[in-house]
C-alpha positions in Angstrom: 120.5 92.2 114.2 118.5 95.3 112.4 118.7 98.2 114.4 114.5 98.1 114.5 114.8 94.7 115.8 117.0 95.7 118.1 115.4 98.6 119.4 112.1 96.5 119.8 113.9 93.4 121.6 115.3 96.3 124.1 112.2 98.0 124.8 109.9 95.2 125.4 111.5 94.4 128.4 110.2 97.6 130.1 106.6 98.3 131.3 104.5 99.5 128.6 107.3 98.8 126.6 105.3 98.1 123.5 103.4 101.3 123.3 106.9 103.2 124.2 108.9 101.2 121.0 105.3 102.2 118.8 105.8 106.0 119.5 109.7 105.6 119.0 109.5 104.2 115.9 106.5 106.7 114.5 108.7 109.3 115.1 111.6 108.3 112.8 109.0 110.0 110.5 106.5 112.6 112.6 103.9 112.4 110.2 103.2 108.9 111.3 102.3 110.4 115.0 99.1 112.0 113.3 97.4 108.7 113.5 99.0 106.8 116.4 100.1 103.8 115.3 100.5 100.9 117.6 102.8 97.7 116.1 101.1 94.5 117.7 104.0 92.1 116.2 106.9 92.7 114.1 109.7 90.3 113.1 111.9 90.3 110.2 109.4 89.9 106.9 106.1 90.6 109.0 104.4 93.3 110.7 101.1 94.1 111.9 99.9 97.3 113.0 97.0 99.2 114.4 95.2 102.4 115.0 92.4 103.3 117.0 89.2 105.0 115.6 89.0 108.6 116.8 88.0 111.8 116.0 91.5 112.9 114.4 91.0 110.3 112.4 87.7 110.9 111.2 86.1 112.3 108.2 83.0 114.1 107.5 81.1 110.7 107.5 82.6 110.1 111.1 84.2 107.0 109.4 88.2 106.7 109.6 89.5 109.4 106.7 90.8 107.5 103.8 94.2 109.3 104.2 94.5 108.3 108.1 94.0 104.6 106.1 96.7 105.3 103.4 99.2 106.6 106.6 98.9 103.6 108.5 99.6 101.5 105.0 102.8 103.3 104.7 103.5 103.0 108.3 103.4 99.3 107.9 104.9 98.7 104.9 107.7 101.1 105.9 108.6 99.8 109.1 108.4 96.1 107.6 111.0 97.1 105.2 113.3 98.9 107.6 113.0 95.8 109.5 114.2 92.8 106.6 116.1 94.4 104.3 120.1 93.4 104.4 122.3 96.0 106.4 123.9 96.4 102.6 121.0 97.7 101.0 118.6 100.6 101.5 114.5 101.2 100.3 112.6 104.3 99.2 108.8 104.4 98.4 108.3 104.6 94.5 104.3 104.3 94.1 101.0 103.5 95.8 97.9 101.9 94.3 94.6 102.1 96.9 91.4 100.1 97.0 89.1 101.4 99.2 86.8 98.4 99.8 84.3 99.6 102.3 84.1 102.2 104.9 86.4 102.4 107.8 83.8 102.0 110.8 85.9 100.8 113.6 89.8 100.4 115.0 91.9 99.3 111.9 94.5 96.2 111.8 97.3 96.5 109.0 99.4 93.4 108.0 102.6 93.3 105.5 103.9 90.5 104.7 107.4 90.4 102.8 108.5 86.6 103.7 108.6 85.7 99.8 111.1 88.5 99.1 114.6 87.6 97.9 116.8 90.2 99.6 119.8 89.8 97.6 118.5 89.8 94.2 115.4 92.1 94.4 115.4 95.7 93.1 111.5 95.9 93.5 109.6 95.0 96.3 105.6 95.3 96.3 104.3 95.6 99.9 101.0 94.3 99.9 98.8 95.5 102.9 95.5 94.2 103.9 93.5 96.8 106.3 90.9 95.0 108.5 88.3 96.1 110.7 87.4 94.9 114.0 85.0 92.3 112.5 87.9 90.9 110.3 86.9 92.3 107.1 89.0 94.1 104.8 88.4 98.0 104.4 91.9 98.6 102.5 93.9 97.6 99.9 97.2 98.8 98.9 100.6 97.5 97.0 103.4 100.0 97.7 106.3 99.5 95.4 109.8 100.3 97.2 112.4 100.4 94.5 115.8 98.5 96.8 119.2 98.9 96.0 122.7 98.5 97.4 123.9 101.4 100.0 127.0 103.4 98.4 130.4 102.0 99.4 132.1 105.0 101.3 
């Protein structure tokens, strides 16, 4: 099993289990503590994220800051990879294209969704993540291409 898996099936049995494996898995890069993110389900080739509207988050307008947006896309397409990809291979980020639909007025919702991916065979994987609102509607936009090899033979 994938060590994020792991960690997850681990910590959900605990109280507050799923807010402790959130903050766990932020900090495997701090940055991501900036905007709190809280994963609401993961499982290999899915995840789906949120963050709350605050005023860290916020912008001059008061809306959510279209970086805080762009940190919780990473987040999710991050932790979605770390969480399918083979124990043979490894991911880095090699580009991100935004579309900021609307203005981020409420709590966000983030989904990726990687279930059409060919582990073995890819060498470019395009995380497409939809950010939604708490009215369903999509605020966000963005394809984050992860270039995917194999891990070095030591």
């Amino acid at each position: 099993m994938n060590r994020v898996l792991a960690l997850q099936q681990k910590m959900l049995k605990y109280p507050f289990g799923k807010i402790l494996f959130s903050k766990a898995v932020a900090r495997m890069a701090p940055y991501f503590t900036t905007i709190d993110p809280r994963i609401e389900e993961l499982r290999a080739n899915y995840l789906k994220a949120s963050m709350r509207k605050r005023k860290s988050v916020h912008n001059h307008l008061g809306t959510v800051h279209a970086i805080a947006v762009c940190n919780l896309c990473e987040f999710t397409a991050g932790i979605c990879m770390e969480a399918s990809i083979p124990k043979h291979r490894r991911w880095i980020p090699a580009g991100m294209t935004v579309a900021y639909v609307k203005k981020a007025k409420t709590d966000l919702t983030a989904v990726c969704d990687l279930s059409h991916i060919d582990w073995e065979t890819t060498e470019m994987v395009v995380c497409e993540i939809s950010v939604r609102d708490a009215n369903n509607e999509e605020v966000v936009k963005a394809d984050i291409s992860m270039k995917v090899g194999d891990k070095k033979k030591r």
